[in-house]
C-alpha positions in Angstrom: 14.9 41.2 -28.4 18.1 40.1 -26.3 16.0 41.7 -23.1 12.7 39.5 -23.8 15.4 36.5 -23.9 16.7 37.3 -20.6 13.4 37.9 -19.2 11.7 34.7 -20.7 14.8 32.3 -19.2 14.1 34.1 -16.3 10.4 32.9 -16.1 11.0 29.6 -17.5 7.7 30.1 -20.0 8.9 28.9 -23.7 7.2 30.2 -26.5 6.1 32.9 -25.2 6.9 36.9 -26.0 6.8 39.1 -23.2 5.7 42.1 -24.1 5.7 44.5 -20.8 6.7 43.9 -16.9 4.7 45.9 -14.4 6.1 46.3 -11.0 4.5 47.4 -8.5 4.3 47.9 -4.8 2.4 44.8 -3.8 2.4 42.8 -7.3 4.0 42.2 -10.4 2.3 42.0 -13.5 3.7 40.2 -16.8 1.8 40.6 -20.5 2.8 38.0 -22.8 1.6 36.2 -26.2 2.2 33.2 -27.4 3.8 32.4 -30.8 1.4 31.6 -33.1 0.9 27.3 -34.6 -1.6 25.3 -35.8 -3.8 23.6 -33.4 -6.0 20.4 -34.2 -9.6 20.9 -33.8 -11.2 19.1 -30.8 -14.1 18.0 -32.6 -13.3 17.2 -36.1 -9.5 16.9 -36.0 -8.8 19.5 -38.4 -5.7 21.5 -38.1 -6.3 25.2 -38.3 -4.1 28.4 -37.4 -7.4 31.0 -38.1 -7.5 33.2 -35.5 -11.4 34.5 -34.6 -10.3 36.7 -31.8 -8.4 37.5 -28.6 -9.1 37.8 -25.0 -7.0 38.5 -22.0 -6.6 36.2 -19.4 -4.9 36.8 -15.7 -3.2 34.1 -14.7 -1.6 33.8 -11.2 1.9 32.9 -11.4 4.4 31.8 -9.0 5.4 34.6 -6.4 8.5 37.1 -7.3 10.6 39.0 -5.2 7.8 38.2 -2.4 5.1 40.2 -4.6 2.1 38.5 -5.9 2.4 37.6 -9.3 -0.3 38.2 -12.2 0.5 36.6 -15.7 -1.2 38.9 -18.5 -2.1 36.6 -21.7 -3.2 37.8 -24.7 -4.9 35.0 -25.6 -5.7 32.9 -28.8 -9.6 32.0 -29.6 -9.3 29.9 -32.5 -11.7 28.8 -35.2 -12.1 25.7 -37.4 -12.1 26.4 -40.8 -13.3 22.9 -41.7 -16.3 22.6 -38.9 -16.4 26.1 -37.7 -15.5 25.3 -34.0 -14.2 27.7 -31.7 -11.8 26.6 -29.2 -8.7 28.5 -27.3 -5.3 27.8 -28.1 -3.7 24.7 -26.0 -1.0 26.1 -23.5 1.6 23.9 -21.8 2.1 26.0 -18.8 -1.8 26.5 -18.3 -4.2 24.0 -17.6 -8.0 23.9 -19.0 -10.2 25.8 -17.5 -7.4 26.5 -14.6 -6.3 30.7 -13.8 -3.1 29.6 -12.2 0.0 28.3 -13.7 1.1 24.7 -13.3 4.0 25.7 -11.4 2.2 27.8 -8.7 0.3 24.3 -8.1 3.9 22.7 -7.7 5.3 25.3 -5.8 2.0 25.1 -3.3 2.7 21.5 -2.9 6.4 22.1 -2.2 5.3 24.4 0.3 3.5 21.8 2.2 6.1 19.9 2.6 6.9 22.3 5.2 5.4 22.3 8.6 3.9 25.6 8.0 0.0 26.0 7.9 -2.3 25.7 4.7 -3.2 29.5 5.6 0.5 30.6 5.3 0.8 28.9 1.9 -2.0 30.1 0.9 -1.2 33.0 1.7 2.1 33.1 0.2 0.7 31.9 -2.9 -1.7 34.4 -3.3 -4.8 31.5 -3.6 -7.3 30.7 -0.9 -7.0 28.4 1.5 -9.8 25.9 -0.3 -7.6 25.9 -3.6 -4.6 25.1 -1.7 -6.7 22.2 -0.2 -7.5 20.5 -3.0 -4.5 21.0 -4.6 -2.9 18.9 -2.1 -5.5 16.4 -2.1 -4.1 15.4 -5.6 -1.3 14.0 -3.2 -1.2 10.9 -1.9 0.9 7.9 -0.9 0.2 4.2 -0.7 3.0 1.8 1.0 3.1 -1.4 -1.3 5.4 -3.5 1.0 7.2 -3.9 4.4 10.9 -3.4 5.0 12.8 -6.3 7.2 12.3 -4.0 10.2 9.3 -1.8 11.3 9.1 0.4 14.3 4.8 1.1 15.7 4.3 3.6 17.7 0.5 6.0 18.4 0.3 9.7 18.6 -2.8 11.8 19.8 -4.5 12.8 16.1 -7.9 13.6 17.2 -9.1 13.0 13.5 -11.9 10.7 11.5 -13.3 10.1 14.8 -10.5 8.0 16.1 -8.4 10.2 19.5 -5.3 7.9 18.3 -3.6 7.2 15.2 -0.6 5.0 14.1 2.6 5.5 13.1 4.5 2.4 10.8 8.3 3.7 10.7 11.0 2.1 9.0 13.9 2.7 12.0 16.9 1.7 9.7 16.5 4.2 6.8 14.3 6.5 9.2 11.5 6.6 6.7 8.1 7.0 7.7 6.0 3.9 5.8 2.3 4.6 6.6 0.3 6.6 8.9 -2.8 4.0 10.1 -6.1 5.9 11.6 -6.8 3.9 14.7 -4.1 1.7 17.2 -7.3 -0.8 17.5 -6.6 -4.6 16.9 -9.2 -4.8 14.3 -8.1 -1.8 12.7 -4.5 -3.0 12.7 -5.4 -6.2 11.3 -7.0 -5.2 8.5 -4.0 -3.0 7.1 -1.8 -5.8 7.8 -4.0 -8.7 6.1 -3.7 -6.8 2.7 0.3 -7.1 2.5 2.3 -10.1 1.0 5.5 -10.0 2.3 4.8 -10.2 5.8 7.0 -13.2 6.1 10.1 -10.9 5.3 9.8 -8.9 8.3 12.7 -9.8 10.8 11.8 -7.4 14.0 8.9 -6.0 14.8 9.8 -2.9 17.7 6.9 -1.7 19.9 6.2 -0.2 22.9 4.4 -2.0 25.8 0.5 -1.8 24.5 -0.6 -5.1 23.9 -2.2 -5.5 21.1 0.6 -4.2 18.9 2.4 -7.7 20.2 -0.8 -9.8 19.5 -0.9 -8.4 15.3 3.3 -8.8 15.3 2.3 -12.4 16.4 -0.3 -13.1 14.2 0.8 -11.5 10.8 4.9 -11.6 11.7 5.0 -15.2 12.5 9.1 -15.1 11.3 9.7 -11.6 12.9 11.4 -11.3 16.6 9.2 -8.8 18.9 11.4 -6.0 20.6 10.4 -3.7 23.4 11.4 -0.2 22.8 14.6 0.8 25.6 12.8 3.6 26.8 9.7 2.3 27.4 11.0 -0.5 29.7 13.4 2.1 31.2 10.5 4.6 32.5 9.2 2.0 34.4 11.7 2.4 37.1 11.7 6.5 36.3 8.2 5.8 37.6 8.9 3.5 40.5 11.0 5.6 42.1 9.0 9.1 41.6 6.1 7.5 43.0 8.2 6.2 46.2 9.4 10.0 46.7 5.5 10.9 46.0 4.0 8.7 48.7 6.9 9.5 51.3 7.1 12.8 51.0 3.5 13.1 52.0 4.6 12.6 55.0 7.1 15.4 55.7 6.4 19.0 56.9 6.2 21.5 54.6 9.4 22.7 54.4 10.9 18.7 54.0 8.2 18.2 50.8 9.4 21.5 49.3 13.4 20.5 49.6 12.6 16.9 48.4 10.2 17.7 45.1 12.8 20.4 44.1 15.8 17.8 44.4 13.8 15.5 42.8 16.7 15.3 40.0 19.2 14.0 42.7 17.1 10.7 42.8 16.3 10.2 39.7 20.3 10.7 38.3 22.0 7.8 38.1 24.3 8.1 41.3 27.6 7.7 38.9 26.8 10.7 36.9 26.7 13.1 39.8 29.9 14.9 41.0 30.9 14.7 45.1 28.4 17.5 46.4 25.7 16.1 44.4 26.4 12.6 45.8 26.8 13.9 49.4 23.3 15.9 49.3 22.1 12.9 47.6 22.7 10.2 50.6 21.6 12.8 53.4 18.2 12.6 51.5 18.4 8.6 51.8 19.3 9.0 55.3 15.9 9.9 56.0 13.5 7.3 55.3 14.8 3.4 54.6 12.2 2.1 52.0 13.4 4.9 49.9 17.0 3.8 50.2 16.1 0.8 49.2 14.3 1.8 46.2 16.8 4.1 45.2 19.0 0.8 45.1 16.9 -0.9 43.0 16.8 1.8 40.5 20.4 2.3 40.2 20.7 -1.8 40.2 18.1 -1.8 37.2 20.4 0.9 35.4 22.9 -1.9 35.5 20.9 -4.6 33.3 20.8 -1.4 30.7 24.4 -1.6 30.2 24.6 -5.5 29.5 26.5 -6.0 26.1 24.1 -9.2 25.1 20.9 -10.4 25.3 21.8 -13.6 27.5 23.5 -11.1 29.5 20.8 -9.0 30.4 18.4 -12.1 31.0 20.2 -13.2 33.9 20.5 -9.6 35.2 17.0 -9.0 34.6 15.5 -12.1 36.5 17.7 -11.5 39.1 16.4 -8.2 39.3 12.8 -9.0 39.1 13.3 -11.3 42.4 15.1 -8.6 44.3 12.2 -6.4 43.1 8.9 -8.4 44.4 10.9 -9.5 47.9 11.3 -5.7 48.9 7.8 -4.8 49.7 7.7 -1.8 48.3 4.6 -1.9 46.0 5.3 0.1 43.2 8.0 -1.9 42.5 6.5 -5.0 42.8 4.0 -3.6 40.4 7.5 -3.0 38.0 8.7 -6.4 38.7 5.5 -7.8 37.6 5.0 -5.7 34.7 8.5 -6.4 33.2 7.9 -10.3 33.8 5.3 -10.1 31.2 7.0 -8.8 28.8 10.8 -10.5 29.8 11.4 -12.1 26.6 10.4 -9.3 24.3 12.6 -6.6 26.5 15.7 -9.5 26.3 15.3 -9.2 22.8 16.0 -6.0 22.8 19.7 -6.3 23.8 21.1 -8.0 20.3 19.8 -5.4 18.0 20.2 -1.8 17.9 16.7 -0.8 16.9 14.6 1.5 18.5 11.6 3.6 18.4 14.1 6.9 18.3 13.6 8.0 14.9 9.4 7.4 15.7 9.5 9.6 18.7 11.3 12.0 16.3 8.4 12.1 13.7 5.9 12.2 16.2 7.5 15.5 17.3 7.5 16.7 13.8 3.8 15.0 14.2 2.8 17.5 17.0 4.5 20.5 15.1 2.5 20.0 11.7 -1.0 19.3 13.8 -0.1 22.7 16.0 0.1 24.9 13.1 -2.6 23.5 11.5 -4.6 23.9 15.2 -5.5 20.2 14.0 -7.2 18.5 11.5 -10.8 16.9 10.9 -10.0 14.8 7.5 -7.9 11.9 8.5 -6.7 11.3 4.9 -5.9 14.8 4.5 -3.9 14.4 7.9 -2.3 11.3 6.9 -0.8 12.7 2.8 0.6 16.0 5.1 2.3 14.3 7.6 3.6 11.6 4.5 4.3 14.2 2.4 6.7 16.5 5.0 8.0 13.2 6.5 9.2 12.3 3.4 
């Protein structure tokens, strides 16, 4: 008897004798009984312990030593010695009507928490793929308020019919909050309108699509809007690669092909390079003076990025805007002006230490979990997996 002990604290399964252990090659089977007690009758509430006869049932279990697992149960049909009813015997580890243990359903949805597919669980499990489905669409998460700061971002989704989908981040505790199917104004409004502490949230960070300011100024009426760093910082990236781009059009063949591979030179920020680097860099300069002068306005806009405060950075900024749309070079202008819009919001940006890091981080994990799944059709399903692993 010491042996069925060790055995049954090694399954975890109480009140349960197990009578043999099969092991083979690609499976493990385990026959067990259960101890025998009075069950109530589900129709007329008598208690009864008759036994009218037994069956066996195979139950999947959850996975040992990488071998599919098969639970062998002797079971119990009982009969009511009051009504004459004949019922099974209730098993905590078993569900009605269900061949797998509770467990294996638990272990499946810890599984999923995983980026890996819902074929390789399945798999793993020893279920199908449709079982593992709607096991996991028992899952599922509702946010029931906002924290003082929330980070919106979109990712490509491709799901419910809508090509984009939301992401509603909470950058301090880098917790995912909701997953929202379209980056529409309409949509966004009406996930908004159904919270109540709207008036709680403090900073609002986005990137530079405009209707995620107009619903942080219409349902965050207390909350400071905040362009995210990077997203004000490519601009220039982009200035100045499209300055190289038009120039080097120019060049002969053999010019173009030195320029696009020292691309990198340009784009570094001249203090970062060591004395080769910086001597190769300003013989490329040499060569044409409107991109000499837009590589000074990139490194001068790398400056404002290092202001320690807010009122800092505005001055830097507007002076930089005016240097900007007096050069003439157009794609700089077309910065300048872009960055005017949005001045006060990307000022804002240099008190607080939020940013959309963390979201760019999920969306990654986002991209990961949509790959392996070679994406998804159900948007709800979509939403609980990426909820569920981001959580």
């Amino acid at each position: 008897m010491l042996k069925y002990n060790f055995i049954n604290n090694l399954l975890n399964l109480k009140d349960v004798f197990v009578k043999n252990v099969v092991n083979k090659d690609d499976f493990i089977e385990i026959f067990v009984e259960t101890k025998k007690k009075p069950h109530v009758c589900p129709v007329c509430g008598y208690t009864t312990s008759k036994v009218h006869d037994y069956r066996k049932q195979r139950i999947k279990d959850v996975p040992i030593q990488f071998k599919k697992t098969f639970i062998i149960l002797r079971k119990r049909r009982l009969v009511c010695s009051e009504c004459g009813k004949r019922f099974y015997e209730k098993l905590d580890f078993l569900p009605r009507y269900h061949r797998m243990t509770n467990r294996l359903s638990f272990f499946i949805i810890n599984e999923l928490s995983n980026v890996n597919s819902m074929k390789h669980v399945s798999l793993k499990a020893n279920v199908s793929t449709h079982t593992v489905k709607r096991i996991f669409d028992t899952v599922s998460y509702t946010a029931y308020s906002l924290p003082e700061v929330i980070s919106i971002d979109e990712f490509k989704g491709n799901s419910g019919g809508s090509k984009y989908h939301c992401i509603l981040v909470d950058p301090v505790n880098h917790k995912v909050i909701d997953i929202i199917k379209d980056r529409r104004f309409h949509i966004l409004s009406d996930y908004f309108r159904n919270f109540k502490n709207r008036d709680k949230v403090k900073y609002v960070v986005i990137d530079m699509w405009s209707q995620y300011a107009d619903i942080a100024k219409t349902y965050f009426k207390n909350a400071t809007i905040i362009i995210d760093k990077f997203h004000f910082m490519r601009y220039n990236t982009w200035a100045i690669e499209n300055v190289r781009k038009r120039i080097q059009k120019n060049m002969d063949k053999k010019l173009r092909r030195y320029y696009k591979k020292s691309r990198k030179l340009i784009l570094a920020r001249k203090d970062s390079l060591d004395e080769d680097s910086k001597r190769q860099l300003e013989i490329m300069l040499l060569y044409n003076d409107e991109l000499r002068h837009a590589h000074y306005l990139k490194e001068s806009f790398y400056k404002i990025s290092d202001a320690r405060s807010a009122s800092e950075a505005k001055i830097l900024l507007k002076e930089w805007i005016e240097i900007a749309r007096k050069s003439g070079i157009k794609e700089y202008i077309s910065c300048a002006e872009t960055l005017s819009r949005w001045f006060k919001e990307i000022v804002n940006s240099f008190d607080v230490p939020y940013t959309n890091g963390c979201v760019e981080g999920f969306n990654n994990k986002i991209k990961v979990i949509k790959r392996n799944a070679f994406g998804f059709r159900n948007f709800n399903r979509f939403r609980n997996r990426i909820l569920h692993c981001c959580k």
